[in-house]
N, C-alpha and C positions, 0 to 999 in steps of 0.2 A: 463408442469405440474403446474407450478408457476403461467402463467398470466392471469389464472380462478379464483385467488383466495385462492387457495388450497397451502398446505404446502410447504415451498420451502425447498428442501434435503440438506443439507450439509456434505462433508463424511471431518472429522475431523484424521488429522495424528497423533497417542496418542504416538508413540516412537520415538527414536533417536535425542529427545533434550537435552540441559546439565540439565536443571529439572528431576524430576521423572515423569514416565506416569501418576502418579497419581494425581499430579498438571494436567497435561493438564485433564484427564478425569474430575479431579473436574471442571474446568474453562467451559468445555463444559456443564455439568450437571447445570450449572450456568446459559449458555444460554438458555437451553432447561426450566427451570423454568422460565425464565422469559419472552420466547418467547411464550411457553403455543407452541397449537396446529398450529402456524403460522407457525414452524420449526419441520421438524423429524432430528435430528441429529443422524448420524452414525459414532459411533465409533471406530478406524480402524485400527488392529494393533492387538497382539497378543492374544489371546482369552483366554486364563488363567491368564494371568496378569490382564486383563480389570475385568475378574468377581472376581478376589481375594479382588481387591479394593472395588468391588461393592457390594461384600460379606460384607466385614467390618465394611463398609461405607452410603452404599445406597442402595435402588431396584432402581432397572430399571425403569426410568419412560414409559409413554409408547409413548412419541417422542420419546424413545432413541434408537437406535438401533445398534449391534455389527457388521462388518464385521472382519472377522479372515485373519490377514496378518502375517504371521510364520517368517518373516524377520525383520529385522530393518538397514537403512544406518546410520552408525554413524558421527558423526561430523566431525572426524578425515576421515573417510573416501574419496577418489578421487569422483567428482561429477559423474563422468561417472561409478563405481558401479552398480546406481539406472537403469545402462541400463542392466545391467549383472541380480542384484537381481528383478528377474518379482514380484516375490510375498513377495517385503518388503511393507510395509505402505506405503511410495512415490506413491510406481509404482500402487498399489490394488487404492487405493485414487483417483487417475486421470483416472486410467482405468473405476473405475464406473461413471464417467463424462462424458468421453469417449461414453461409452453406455447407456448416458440417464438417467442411477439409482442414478445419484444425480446432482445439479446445482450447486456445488460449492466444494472447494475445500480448506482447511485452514492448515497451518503446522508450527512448529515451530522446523523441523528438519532442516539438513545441507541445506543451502540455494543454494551453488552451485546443487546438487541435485535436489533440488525443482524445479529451473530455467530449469536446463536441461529433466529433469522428464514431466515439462508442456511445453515445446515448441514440445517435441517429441512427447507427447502424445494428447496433444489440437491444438498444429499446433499455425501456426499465421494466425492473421483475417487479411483477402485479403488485399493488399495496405503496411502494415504495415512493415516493412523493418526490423525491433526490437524492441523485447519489450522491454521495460520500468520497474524498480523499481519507485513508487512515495513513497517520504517519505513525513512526516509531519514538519513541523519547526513551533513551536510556535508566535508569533508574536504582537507585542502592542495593535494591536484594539483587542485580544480574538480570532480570526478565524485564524484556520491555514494557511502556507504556504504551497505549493506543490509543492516539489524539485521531477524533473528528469531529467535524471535517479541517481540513487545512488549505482548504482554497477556492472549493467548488462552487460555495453556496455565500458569498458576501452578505445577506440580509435572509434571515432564517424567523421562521415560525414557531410555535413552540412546538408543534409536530414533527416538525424536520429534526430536530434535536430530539427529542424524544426518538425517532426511527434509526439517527444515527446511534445513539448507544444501543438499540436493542443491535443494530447489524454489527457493532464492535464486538458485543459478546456473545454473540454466536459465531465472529472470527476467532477472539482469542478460544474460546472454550474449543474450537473445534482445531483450531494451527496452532496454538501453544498448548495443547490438552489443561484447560485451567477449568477447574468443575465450578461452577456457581460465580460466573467472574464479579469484581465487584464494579458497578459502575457510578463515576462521578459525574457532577454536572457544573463547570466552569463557570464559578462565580466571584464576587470581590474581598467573599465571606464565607465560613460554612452555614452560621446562621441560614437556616431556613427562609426567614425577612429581606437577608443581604441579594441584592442583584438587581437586572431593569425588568420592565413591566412579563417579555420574552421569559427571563430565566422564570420568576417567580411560577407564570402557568406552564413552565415546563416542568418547572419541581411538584409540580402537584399531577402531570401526567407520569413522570417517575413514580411518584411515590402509589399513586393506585395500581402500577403496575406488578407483576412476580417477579422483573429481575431484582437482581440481588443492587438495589439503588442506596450508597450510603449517605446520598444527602450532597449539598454542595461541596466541590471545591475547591484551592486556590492554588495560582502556579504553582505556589514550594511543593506541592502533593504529586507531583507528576514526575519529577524526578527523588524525591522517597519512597517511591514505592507503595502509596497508600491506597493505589486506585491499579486496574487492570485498562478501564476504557472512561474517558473522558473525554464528553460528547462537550462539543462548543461549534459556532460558527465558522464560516469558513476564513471572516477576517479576523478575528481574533487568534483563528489555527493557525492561519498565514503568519502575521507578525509573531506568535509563538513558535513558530517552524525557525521563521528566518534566525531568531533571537539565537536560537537553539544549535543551529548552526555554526554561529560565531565564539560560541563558548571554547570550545577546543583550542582555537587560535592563538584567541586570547590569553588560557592559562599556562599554554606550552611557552608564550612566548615571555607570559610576565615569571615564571618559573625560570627560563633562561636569564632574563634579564639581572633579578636576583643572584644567581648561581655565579654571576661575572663582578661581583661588586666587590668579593676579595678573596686571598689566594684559597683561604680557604672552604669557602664555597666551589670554586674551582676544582679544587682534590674532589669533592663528594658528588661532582656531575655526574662522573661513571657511574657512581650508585643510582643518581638519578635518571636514569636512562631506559632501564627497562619499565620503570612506573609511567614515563612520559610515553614509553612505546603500547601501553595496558590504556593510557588515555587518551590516545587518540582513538585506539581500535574500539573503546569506547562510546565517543563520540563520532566515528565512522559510519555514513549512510552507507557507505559499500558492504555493511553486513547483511542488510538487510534488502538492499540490492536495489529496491523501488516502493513506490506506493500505490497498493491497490485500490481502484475507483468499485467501491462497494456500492451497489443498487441498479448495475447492470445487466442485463440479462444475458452475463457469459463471463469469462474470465479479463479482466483490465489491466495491465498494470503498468505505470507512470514512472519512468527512472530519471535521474538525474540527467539533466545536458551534458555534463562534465562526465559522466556514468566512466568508470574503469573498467577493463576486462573481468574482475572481478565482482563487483558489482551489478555489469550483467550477468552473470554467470548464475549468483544468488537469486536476481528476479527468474530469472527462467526456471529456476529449480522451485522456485517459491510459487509462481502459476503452476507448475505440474501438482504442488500441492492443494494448489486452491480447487484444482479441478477434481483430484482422491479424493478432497474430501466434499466436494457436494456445497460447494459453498455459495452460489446460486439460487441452486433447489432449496437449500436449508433454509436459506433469505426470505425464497419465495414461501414455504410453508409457513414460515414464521410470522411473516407479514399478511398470511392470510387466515391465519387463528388472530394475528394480535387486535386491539381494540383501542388501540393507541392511545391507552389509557383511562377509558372510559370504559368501565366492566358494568354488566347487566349480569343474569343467571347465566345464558349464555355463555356470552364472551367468558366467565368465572372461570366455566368448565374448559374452555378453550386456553385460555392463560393457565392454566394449574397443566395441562397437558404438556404449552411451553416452557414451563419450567424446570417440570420433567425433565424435557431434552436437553434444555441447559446445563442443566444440575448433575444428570446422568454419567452426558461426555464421554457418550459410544461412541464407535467408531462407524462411521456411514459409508467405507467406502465397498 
């Protein structure tokens, strides 16, 4: 329904975040203004709460539209729930993906749920072993970094790592137009030798492979800009996410603390001021809105509990893109030429093909 041209659906989860539904409804209503007739967004989730807000607040635009989900998984809730409750916002949300009545999927409810909610109900694209959280990491040159996984996969294969950088760089090459992305592999070391028994046999299915693999690397590289995608497990993504988080806080606040120690530090705060407002926006997940669960068979994407009007706003724009560009299909093709690193005649010819499309960074829509 999308690659005529015509509006691409998004069924939006408006409950079981630690916000109010009302923030998320506004955040959507945000997209839906600013997407105009590109987007029908459907709003998904209790049907008297949605029009009380709307009552209050707004009319319906007319991209907007409600579906009634009488359920909600809460946060504190076990992920496995969203298998029990059929008709919470999770389970309605994916089910209309599921059948077509929408292309994409956006939430800023319990993430174990979410996770388990779309592997059940979208399955995995053929090849793909596990999906993938990608998160975003800021970085020196201005263009993100793409860490995966970050939470999905606690104990990883060398396969799985291997699968997630190839699906990072055929995310960046295809949403950040980046030709030939470079991809890292999360070690203690660049040395080749450096890492556990995991990294070592995955650096050696990177390196048989065509993407563009530069060898190990280590946290300082993810925020210099040395790498596009840096595949690591999901606990090690996790404790790098969380870390990653807390930086902002930290420097605004030791930056304050300093600026008060005497008068004249004081006078130069004003100067200080718009540098602190450039880092936090920075360090801001709300640019990037959410993070996509890469290796499902449909569009995923994972926001924040805290998610701001803005922040959803970004993820829903950010699924309409996932969807122009094919980022599924590309998955899937990719994963069904690749060899996971193990090339024969074959597979050669198959990988030189993926690299092609790598490297190329047409546009697919």
């Amino acid at each position: 329904m999308h690659n005529d041209g015509s509006a691409v659906t998004v069924a939006l989860d408006v409950m079981g975040a630690d916000v109010s539904p009302e923030s998320i409804v506004g955040g959507g209503l945000l997209a839906a203004q600013e997407m105009g007739n590109s987007l029908h967004l459907v709003l998904v989730g209790k049907v008297e709460v949605i029009n009380d807000y709307l009552k209050k607040h707004h009319q319906l635009p007319d991209n907007v539209s409600i579906e009634n989900a009488p359920h909600a998984i809460a946060m504190s809730d076990a992920p496995t729930e969203v298998l029990k409750k059929k008709t919470s916002s999770i389970a309605v949300a994916l089910a209309m993906q599921k059948e077509n009545r929408a292309d994409a999927f956006v939430s800023p409810g319990n993430t174990g749920a979410v996770m388990a909610a779309s592997l059940l109900t979208l399955g995995r694209i053929e090849g793909v072993s596990r999906p993938a959280i990608v998160s975003f990491f800021p970085s020196v040159t201005g263009k993100p970094t793409l860490v995966l996984d970050v939470g999905a996969n606690v104990d990883c294969k060398p396969v799985h790592l291997y699968q997630f950088g190839l699906m990072g760089s055929i995310y960046a090459s295809l949403m950040y137009s980046r030709t030939s992305p470079r991809v890292g592999l999360l070690s203690i070391g660049e040395e080749r030798s450096k890492g556990n028994e995991t990294v070592l046999q995955t650096h050696e299915l990177f390196a048989a492979s065509d993407l563009n693999f530069i060898g190990n690397v280590e946290g300082r590289d993810i925020l210099n800009g040395k790498v596009d995608v840096v595949a690591t497990d999901g606990f090690v993504g996790n404790v790098l996410l969380k870390f990653a988080e807390s930086v902002e806080g930290f420097l605004t606040t030791s930056i304050k603390r300093q600026v008060q120690t005497n008068i004249f530090s004081r006078l130069g705060a004003g100067l200080l001021s718009p540098f602190l407002r450039r880092l936090r926006k920075t360090f801001d997940y709300a640019e990037y809105g959410g993070a996509p669960l890469l290796g499902v068979d449909g569009v995923s994407i994972i926001c924040h509990g805290s998610s701001s009007p803005r922040a959803i706003k970004n993820a829903v724009i950010a699924s309409m893109e996932m969807v122009r560009h094919r980022i599924a299909d590309n998955i899937r093709e990719e994963m069904v030429n690749s060899s996971n690193g193990n090339n024969n005649d074959q597979e050669n010819k198959k990988q030189n093909n993926r690299v092609r499309f790598l490297r190329s960074n047409s546009s697919t829509d």
